[in-house]
KEVO-447067 format. One line per 10 residues: their letters; for each residue x, y, z of N, C-alpha, C. Coordinates in pm, 1 decimal, decimal comma. Example, Ala and Ser with C-alpha at 12.3 -4.5 7.8 and 13.67 -1.06 7.14 Angstrom:
<sites>
AS> 1319,0/-569,0/780,0/1230,0/-450,0/780,0/1320,0/-330,0/780,0 | 1285,0/-225,0/708,0/1367,0/-106,0/714,0/1290,0/3,0/787,0
</sites>
This chain:
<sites>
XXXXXXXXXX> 82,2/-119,6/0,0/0,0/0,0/0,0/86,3/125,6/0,0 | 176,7/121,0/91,6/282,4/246,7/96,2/355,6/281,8/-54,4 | 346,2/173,9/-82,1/468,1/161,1/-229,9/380,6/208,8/-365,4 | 217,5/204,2/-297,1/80,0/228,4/-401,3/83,2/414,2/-389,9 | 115,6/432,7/-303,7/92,9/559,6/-282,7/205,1/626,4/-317,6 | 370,9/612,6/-297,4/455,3/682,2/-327,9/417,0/689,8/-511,1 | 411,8/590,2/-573,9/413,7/557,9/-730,4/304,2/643,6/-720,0 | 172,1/651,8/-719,2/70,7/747,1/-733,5/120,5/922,5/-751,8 | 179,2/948,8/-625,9/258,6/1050,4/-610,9/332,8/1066,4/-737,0 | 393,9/993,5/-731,3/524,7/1041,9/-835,3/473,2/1011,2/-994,7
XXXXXXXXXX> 400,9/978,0/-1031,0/303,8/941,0/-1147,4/240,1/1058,4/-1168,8 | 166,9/1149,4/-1006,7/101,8/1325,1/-1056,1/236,9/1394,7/-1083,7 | 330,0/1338,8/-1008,9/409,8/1461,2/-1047,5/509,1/1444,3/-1185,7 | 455,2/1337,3/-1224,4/555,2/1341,9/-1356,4/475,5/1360,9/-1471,4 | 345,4/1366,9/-1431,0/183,6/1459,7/-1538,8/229,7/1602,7/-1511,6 | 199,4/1647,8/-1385,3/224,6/1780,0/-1386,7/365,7/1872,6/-1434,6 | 456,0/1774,9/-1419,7/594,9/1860,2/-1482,6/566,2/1837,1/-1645,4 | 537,5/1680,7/-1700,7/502,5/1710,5/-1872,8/444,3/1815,5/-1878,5 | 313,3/1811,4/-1805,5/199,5/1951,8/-1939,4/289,3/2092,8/-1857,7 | 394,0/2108,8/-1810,0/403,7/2251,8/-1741,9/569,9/2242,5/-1886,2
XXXXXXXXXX> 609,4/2156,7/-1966,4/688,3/2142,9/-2026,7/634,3/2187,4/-2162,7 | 488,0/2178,5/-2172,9/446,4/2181,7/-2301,5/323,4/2284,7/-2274,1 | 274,0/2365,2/-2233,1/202,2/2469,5/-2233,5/152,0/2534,5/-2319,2 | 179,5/2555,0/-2437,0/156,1/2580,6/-2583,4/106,0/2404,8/-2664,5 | 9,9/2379,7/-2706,1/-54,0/2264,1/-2748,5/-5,4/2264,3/-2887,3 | 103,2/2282,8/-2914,2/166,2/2259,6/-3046,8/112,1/2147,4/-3134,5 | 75,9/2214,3/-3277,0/82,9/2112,4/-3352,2/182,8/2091,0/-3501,3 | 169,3/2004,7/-3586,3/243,5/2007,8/-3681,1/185,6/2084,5/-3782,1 | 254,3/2105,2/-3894,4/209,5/2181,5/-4014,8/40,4/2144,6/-4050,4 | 99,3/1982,5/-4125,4/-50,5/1922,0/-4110,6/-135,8/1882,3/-4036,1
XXXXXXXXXX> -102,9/1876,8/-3938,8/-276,7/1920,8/-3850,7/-344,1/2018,3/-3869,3 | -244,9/2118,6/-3840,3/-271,8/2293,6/-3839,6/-353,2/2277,0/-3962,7 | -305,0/2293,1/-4076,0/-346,3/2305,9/-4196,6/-476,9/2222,0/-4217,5 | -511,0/2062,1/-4171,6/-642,9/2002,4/-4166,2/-721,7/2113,0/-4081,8 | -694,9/2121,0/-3945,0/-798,4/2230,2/-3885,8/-862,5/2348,9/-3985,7 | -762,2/2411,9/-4015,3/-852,4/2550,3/-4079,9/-932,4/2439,3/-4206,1 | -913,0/2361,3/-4275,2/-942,9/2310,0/-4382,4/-1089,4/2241,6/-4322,0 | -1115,3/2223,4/-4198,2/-1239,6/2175,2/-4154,8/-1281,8/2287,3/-4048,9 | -1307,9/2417,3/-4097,9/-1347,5/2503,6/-4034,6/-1297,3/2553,5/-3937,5 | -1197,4/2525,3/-3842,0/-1132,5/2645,5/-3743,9/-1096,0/2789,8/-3840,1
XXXXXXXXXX> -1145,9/2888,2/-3786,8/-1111,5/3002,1/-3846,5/-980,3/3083,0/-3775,9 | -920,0/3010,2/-3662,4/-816,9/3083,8/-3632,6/-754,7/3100,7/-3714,9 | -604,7/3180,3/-3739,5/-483,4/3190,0/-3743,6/-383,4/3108,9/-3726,4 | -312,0/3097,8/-3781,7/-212,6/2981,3/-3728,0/-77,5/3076,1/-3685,0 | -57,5/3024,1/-3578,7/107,7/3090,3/-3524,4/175,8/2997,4/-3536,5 | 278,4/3041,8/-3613,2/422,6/2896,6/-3615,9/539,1/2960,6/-3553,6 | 591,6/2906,5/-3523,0/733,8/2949,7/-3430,3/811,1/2873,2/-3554,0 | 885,5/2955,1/-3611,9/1025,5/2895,9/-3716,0/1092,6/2892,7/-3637,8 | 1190,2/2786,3/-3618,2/1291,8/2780,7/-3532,5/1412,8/2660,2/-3644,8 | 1559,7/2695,9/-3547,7/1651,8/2585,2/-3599,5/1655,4/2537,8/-3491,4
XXXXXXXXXX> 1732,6/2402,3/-3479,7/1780,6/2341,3/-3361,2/1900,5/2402,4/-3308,6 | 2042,4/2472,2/-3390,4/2124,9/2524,8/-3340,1/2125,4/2668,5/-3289,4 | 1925,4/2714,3/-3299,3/1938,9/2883,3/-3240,1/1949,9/2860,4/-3129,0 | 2013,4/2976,1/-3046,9/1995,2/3018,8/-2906,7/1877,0/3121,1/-2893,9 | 1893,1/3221,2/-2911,3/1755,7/3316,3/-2932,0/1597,0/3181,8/-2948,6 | 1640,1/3109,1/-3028,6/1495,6/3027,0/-3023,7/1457,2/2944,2/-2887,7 | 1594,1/2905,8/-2875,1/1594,7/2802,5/-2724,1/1530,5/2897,2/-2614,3 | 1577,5/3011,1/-2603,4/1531,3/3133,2/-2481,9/1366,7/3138,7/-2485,8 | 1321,6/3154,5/-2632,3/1186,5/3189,1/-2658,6/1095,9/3063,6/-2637,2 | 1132,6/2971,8/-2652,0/1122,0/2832,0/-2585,2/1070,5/2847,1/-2436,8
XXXXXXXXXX> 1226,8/2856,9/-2362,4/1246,6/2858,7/-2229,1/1160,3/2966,4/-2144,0 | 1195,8/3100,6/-2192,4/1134,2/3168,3/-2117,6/970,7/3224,7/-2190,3 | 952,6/3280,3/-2266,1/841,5/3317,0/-2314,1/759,5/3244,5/-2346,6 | 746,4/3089,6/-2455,7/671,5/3011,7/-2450,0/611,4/2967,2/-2343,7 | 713,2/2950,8/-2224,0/654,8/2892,0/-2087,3/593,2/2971,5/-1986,0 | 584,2/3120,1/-2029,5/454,2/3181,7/-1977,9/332,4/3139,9/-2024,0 | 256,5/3135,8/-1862,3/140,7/3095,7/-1803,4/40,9/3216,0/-1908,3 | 58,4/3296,2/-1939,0/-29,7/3428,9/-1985,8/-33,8/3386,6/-2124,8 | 99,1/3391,6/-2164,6/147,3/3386,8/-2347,3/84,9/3218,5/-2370,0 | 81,5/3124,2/-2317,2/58,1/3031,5/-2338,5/-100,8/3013,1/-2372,9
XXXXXXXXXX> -157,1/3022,4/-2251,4/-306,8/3049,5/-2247,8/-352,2/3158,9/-2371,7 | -267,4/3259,9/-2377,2/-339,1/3363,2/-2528,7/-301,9/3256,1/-2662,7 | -184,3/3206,6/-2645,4/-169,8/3143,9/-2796,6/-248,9/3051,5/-2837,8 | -276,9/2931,7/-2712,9/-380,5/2797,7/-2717,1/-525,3/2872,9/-2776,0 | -573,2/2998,1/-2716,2/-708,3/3040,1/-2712,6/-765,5/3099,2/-2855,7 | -665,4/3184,3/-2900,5/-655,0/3228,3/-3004,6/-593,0/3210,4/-3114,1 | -507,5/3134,0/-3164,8/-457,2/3085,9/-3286,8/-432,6/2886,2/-3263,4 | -411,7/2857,4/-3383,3/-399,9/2719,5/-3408,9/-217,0/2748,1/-3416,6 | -154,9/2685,6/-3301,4/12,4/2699,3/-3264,4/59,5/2562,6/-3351,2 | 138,9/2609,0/-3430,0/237,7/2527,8/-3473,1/418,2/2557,3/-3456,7
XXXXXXXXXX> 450,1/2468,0/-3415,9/608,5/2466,0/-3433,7/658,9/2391,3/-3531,2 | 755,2/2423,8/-3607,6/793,9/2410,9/-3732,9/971,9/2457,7/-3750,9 | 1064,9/2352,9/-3764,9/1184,1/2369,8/-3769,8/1232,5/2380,1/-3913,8 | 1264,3/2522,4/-3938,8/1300,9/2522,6/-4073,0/1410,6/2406,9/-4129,6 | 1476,8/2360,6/-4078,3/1589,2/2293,6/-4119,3/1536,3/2174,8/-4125,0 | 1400,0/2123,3/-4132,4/1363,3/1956,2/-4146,5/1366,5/1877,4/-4286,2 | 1403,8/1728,9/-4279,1/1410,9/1735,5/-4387,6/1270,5/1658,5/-4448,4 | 1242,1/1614,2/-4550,6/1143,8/1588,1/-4650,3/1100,7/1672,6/-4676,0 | 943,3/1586,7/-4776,6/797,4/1697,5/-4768,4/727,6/1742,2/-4690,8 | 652,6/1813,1/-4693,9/525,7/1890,2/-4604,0/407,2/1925,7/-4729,0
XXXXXXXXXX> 321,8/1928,8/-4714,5/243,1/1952,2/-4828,7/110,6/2071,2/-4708,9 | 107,7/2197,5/-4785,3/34,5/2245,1/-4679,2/-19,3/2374,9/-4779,4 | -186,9/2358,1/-4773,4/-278,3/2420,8/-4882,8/-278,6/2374,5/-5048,5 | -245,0/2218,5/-5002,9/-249,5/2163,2/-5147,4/-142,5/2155,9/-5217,0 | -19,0/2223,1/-5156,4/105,1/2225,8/-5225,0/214,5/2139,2/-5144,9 | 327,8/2054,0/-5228,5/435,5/2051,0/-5188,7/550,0/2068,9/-5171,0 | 577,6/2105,2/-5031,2/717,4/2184,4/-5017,0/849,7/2067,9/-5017,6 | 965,5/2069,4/-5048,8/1077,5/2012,5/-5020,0/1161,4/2063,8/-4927,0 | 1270,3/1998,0/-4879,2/1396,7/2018,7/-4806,3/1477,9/2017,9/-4943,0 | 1528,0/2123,4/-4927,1/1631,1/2210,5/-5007,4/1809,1/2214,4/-4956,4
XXXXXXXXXX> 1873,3/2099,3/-5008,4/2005,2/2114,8/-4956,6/2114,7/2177,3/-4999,1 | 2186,7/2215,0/-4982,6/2298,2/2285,5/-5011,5/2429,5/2244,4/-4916,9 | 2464,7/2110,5/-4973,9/2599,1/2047,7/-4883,7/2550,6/1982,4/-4769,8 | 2591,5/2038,8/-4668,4/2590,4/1978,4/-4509,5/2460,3/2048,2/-4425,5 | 2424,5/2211,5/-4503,9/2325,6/2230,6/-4441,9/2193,7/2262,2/-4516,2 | 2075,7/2291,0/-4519,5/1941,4/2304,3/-4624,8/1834,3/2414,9/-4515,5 | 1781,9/2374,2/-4572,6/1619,8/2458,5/-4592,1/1507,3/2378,9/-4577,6 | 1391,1/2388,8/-4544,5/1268,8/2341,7/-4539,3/1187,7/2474,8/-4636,5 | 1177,3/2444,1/-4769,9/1108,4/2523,2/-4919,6/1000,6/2581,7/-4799,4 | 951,8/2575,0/-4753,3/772,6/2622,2/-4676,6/834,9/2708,7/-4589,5
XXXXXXXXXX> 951,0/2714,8/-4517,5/975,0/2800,5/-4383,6/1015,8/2961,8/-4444,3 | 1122,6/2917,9/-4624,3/1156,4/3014,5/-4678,3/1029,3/3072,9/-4803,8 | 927,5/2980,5/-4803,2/791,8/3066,2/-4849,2/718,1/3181,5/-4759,9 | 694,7/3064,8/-4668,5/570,0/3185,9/-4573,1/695,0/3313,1/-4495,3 | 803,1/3310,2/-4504,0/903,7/3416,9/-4463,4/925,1/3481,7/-4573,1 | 871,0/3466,2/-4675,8/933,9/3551,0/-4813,9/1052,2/3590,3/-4857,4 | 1127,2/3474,1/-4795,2/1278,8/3489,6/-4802,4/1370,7/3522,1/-4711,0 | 1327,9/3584,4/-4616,8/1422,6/3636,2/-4508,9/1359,4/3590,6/-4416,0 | 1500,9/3507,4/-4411,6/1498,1/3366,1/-4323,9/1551,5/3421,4/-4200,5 | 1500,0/3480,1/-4051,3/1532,8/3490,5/-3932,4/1480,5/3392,3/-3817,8
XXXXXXXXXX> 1610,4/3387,3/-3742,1/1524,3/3279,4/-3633,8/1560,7/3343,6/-3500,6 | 1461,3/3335,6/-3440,1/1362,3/3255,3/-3478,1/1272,5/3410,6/-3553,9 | 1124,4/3325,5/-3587,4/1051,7/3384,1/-3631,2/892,4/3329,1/-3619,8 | 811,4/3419,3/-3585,0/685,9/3342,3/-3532,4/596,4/3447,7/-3663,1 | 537,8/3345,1/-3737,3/439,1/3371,3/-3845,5/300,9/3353,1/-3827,1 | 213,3/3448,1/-3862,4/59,9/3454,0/-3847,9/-5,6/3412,0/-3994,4 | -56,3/3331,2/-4024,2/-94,7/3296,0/-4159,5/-215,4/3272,7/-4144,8 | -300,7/3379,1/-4240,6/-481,7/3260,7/-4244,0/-504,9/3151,0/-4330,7 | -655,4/3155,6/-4393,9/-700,7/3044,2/-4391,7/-635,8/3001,6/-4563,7 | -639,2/3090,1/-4598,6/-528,8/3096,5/-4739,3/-388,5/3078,0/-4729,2
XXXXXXXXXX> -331,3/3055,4/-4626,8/-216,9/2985,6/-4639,5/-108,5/3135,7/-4675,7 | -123,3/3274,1/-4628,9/-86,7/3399,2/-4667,3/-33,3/3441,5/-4522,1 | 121,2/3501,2/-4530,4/182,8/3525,5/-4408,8/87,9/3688,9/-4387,5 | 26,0/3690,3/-4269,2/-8,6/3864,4/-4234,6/57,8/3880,8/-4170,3 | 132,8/3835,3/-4115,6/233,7/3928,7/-3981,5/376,5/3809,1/-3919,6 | 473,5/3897,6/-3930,3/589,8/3845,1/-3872,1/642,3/3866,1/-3753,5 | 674,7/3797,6/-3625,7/729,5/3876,2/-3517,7/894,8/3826,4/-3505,3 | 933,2/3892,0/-3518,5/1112,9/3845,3/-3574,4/1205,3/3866,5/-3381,6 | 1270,9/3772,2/-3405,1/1379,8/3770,3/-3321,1/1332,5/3709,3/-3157,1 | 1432,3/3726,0/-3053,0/1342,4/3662,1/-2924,2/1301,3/3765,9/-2827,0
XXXXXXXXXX> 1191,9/3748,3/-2792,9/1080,4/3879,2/-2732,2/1075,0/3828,5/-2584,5 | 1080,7/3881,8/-2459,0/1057,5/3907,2/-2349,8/884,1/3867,9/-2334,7 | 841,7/3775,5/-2239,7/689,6/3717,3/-2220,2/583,6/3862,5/-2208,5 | 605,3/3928,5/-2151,8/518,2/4081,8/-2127,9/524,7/4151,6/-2244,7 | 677,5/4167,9/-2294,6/645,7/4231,2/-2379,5/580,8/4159,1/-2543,0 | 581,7/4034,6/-2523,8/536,3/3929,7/-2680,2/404,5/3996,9/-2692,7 | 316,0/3980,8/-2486,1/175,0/3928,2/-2495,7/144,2/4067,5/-2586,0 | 176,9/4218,7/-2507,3/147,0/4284,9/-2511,0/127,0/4314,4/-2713,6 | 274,2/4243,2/-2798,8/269,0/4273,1/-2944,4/138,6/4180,9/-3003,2 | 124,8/4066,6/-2958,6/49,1/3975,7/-3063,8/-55,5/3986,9/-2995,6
XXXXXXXXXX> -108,1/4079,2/-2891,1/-276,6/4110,6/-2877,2/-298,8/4232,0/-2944,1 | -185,8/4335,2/-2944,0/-213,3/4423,7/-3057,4/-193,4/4426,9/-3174,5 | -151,8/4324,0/-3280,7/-144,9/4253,7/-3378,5/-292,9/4181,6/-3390,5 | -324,0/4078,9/-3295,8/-420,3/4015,0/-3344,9/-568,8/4110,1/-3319,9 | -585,3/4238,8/-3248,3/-652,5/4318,1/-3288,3/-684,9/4371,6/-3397,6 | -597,1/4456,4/-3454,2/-578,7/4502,9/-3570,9/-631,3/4421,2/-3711,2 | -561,7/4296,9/-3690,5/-621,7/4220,8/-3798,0/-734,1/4184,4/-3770,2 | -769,8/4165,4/-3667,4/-960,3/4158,4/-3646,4/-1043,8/4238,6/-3697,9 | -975,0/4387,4/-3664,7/-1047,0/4483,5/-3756,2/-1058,1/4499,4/-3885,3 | -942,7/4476,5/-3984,1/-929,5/4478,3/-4102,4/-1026,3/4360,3/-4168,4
XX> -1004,5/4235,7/-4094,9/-1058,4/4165,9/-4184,2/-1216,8/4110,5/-4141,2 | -1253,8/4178,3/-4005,6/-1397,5/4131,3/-3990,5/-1456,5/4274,1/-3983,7
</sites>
């Protein structure tokens, strides 16, 4: 019984440290992309990231894992994370993208579309239901100051387009 209860214990606490690891309900390209395709009208936010940024790792660490920024991103956009440097296809609004190499290091074709070329990382992209970048937030942002840009971002475009 004692040995029922420590494992119990340590079973909540190894639930509660996962979801406090993952706070943002990330999905992949194609999910994201099925959702709006079966009616979610959000936005999609993607976090471009490489595996060798630091600036991305921080935005990770510290800003993703706000309790505030987390809860606004889940509520209001369809969150995807998306590592430019992956390799294969992705096929997303009917099209397919490639991994683009050049020697030892490449590209993911889709990360250098919806960026229109200027490839910064990290970089968190707002795209609607057309598969069309509206807004870029470039580089790594402080949690207060993110919430404060992408609620006045996702205002703005509320207005314009409803």
């Amino acid at each position: 019984m004692k040995y029922s209860i420590i494992l119990l214990f340590f079973l909540l606490f190894l639930n509660i440290s996962a979801q406090d690891n993952k706070l943002i309900q990330w999905k992949n390209i194609q999910e994201a992309d099925s959702l709006q395709m079966h009616g979610d009208e959000r936005l999609l936010f993607v976090d471009i990231y490489a595996d060798w940024c630091g600036p991305c790792k921080l935005l990770d660490k510290y800003t993703f894992q706000n309790q505030e920024v987390a809860t606004y991103i889940n509520e209001n956009f369809i969150p995807v994370k998306f590592n430019a440097e992956s390799k294969g296809s992705i096929t997303f609004k009917g099209h397919v993208f490639e991994y683009v190499s050049n020697g030892q290091i490449g590209i993911q074709s889709w990360a250098y579309y919806i960026l229109g070329g200027h490839l910064i990382y990290p970089s968190m992209v707002l795209i609607n239901k057309e598969g069309e970048s509206v807004y870029v937030f470039k580089g790594f942002i402080q949690p207060d100051e993110f919430l404060k840009m992408v609620k006045n971002v996702k205002s703005e475009l509320d207005q314009k387009y409803n």
